[in-house]
Residue frames as qw, qx, qy, qz and C-alpha x, y, z in Angstrom:
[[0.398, 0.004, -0.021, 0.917, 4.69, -18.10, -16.38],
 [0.111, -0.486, -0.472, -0.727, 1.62, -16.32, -16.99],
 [0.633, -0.538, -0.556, 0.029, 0.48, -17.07, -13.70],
 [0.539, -0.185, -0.187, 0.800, 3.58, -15.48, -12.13],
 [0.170, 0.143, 0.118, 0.968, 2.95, -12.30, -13.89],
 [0.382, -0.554, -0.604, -0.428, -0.85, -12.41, -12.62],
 [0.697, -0.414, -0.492, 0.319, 0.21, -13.01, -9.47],
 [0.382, -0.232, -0.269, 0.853, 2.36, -10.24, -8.81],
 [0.086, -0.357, -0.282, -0.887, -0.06, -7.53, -10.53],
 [0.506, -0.526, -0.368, -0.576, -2.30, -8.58, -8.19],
 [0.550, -0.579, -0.290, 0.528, -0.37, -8.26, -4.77],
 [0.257, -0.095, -0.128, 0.953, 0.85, -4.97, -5.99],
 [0.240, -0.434, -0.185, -0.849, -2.80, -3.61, -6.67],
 [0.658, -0.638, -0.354, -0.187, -4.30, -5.40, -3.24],
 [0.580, -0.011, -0.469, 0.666, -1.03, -4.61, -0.94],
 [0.137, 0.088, -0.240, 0.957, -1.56, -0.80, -0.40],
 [0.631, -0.395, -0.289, -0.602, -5.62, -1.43, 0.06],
 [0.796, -0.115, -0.535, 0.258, -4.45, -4.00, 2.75],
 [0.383, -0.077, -0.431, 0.813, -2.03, -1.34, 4.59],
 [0.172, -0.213, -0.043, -0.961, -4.36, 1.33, 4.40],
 [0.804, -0.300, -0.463, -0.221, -6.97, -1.47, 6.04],
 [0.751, -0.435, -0.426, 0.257, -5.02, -2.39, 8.73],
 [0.331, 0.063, -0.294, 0.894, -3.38, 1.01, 9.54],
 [0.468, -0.293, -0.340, -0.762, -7.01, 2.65, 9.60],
 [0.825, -0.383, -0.415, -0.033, -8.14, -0.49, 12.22],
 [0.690, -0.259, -0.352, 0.577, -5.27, 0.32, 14.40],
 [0.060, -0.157, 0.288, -0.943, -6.04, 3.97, 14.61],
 [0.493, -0.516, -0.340, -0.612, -9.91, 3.05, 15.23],
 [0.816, -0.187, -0.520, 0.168, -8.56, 0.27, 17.79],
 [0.438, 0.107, -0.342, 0.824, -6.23, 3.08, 19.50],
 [0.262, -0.196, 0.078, -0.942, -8.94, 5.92, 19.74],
 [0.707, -0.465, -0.439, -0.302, -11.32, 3.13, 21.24],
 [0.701, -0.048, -0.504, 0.502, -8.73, 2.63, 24.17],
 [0.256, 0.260, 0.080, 0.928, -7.91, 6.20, 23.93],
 [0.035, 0.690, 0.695, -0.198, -11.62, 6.86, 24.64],
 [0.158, 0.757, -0.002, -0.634, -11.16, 10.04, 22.88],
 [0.604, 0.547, 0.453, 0.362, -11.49, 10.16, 18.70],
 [0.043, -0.752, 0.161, 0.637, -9.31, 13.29, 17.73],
 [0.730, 0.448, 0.516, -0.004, -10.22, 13.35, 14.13],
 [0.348, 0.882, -0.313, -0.049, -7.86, 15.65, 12.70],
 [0.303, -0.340, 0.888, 0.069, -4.64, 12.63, 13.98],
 [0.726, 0.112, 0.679, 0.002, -6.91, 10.45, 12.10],
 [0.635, 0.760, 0.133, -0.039, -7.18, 12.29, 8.69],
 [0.027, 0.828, -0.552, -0.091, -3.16, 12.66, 8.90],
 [0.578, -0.291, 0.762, 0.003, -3.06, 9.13, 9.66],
 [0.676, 0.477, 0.547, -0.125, -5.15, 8.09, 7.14],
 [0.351, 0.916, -0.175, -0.087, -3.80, 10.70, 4.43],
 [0.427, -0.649, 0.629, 0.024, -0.17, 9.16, 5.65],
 [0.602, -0.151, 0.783, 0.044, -1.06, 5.82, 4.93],
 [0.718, 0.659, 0.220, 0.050, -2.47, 6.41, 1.13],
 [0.392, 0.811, -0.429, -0.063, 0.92, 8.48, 0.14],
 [0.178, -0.504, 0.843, 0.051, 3.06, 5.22, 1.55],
 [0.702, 0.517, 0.390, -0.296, 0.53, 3.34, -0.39],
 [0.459, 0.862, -0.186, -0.108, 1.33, 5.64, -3.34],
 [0.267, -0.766, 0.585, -0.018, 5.01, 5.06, -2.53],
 [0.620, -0.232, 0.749, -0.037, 4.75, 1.31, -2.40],
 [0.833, 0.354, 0.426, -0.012, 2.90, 0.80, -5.40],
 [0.356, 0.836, -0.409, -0.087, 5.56, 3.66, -7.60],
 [0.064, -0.641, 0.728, 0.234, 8.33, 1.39, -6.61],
 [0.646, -0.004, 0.762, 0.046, 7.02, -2.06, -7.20],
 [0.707, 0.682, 0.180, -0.053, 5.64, -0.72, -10.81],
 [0.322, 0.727, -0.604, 0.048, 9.44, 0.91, -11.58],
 [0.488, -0.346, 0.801, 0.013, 11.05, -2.22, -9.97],
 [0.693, 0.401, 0.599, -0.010, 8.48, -4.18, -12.75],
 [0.656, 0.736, 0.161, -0.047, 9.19, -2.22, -15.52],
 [0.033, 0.814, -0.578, -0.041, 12.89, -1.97, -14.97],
 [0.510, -0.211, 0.830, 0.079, 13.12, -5.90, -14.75],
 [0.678, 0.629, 0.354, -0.141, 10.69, -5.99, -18.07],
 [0.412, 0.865, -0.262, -0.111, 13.88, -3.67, -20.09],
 [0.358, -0.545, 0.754, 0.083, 16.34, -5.75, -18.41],
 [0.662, -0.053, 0.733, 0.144, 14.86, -8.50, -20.13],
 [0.667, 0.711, 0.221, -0.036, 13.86, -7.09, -23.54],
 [0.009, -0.801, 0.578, 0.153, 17.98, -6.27, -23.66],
 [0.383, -0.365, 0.848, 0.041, 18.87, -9.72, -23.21]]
């Protein structure tokens, strides 16, 4: 059981480093294509992808700490 609870702390603290990884590659990957780097679309992009980050990790922690009271009720 311990494991479990390892487990998930540690997809929810490597998930939004992940998206922000591969959204970050796929604007470098576009503006190589693109042949033009317009660096103000990247710092929105980039700035984007940390607040749905932010986003991702607020709900998985309230999702975790609402299933934690559920069980200290029961």
């Amino acid at each position: 059981m311990k494991f479990i609870k390892k487990s998930e702390s540690v997809i929810g603290l490597w998930l939004p480093i992940l998206v922000i990884l591969i959204l970050f590659a796929f604007l470098v990957a576009e503006s190589v294509i693109m042949k033009d780097i317009i660096l103000s679309n990247s710092v929105v992009a980039l700035a984007t992808a940390i607040m749905a980050s932010a986003a991702l990790v607020t709900i998985l922690v309230s999702n975790r700490q609402v299933q934690l009271m559920a069980n200290q009720k029961m």
